[in-house]
N, C-alpha and C positions, 0 to 999 in steps of 0.2 A: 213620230218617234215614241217609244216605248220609256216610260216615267224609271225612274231607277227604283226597287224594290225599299221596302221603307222597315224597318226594325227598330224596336226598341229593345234596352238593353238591362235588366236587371241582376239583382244580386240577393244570394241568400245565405243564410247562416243557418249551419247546422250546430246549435250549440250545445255540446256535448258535457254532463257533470262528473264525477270521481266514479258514480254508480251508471255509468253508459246511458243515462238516460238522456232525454233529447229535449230543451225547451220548445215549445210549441204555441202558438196562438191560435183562439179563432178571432178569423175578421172580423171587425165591426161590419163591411160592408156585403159581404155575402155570408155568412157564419158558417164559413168551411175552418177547417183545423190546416193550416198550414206551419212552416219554419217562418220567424221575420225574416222580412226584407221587402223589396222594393228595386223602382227604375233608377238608375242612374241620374244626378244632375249633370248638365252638357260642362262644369266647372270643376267636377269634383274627381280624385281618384276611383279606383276601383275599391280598396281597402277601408277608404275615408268615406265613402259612398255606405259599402256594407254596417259600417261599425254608428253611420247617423241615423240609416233604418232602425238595425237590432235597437240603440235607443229609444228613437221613437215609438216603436213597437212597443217594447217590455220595460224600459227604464233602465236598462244595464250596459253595461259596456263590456265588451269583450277581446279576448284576445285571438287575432288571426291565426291559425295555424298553416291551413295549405287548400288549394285549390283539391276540389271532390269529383266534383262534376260539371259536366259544359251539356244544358236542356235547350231545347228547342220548341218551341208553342207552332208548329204547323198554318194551324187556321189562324192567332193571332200577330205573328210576326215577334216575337218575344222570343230572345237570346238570354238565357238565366245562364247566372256564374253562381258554383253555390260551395261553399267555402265549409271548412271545418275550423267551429273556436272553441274557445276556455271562456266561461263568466268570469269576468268579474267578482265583484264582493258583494254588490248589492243582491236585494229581493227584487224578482222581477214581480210586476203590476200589470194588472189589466192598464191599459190608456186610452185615449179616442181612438184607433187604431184599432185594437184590439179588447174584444169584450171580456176576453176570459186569455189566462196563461197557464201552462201545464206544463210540469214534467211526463215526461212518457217513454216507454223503453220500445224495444222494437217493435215486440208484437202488439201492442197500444196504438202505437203510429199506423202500423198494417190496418188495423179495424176502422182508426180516427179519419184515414187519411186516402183521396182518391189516389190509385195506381201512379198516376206523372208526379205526383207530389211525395207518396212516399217513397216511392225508388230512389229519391235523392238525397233521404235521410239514411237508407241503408247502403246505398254508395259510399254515403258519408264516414258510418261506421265501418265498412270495407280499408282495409290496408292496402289495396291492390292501388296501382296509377287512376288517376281521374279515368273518370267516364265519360265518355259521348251517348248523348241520348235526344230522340224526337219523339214527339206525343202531340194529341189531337186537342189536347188541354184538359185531359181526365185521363186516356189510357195510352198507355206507350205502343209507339209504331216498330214493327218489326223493320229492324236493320236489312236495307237490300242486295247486301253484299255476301 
């Protein structure tokens, strides 16, 4: 019998300022430039899930606006939700998470940022409906439709 396919499910925040820029982290654990976030816990919401990352991550709390984009990791089984928010009040911090935090505007994020990771910060700034997207965990697959 054929095992049933195994996915995990994570969440990201596109956290957008007054000046369109985009909060950004690099990892602590690999030191790429990505948005916060993270897997889902098997107890938490989707929203409440996003908002204890972006924490974790930068120290700030923010505000949900609206679903961006729905990613797909190919080779790793990862289902990303990545969301559009408003900061809070605070200063965001580097934390164990993340060694360094930045603002960055688009074309910052295009240079900082591999192909599957940036497309879903300018999805994010896109007005158009959520996007669907798959990628091989660095560059996006073309749609086979």
């Amino acid at each position: 019998m054929n095992a049933l396919p195994r996915h995990s499910v994570s969440v990201a925040g596109i956290i957008v300022n007054d000046d369109d820029q985009v909060l950004v982290i690099r990892r602590a654990d690999n030191g790429h430039w990505e948005m916060p976030g993270g897997v889902l816990e098997l107890d938490e919401s989707i929203e409440d899930g996003l908002r204890r990352e972006i924490a974790e991550e930068t120290g700030i709390t923010v505000t949900v606006e609206r679903l961006t984009g729905v990613y797909k990791n190919l080779v790793r089984g990862i289902v990303a939700l990545v969301f559009r928010c408003y900061p809070g009040l605070e200063v965001p911090r580097p934390t164990s998470e993340a060694r360094e935090v930045a603002w960055m505007n688009a074309a910052e994020v295009t240079k900082a940022m591999t192909p599957a990771y940036a497309v879903r910060v300018l999805d994010a700034l896109d007005a158009d409906a959520p996007h669907v997207r798959s990628h091989d965990g660095v560059n996006l697959l073309a749609d086979p439709t």
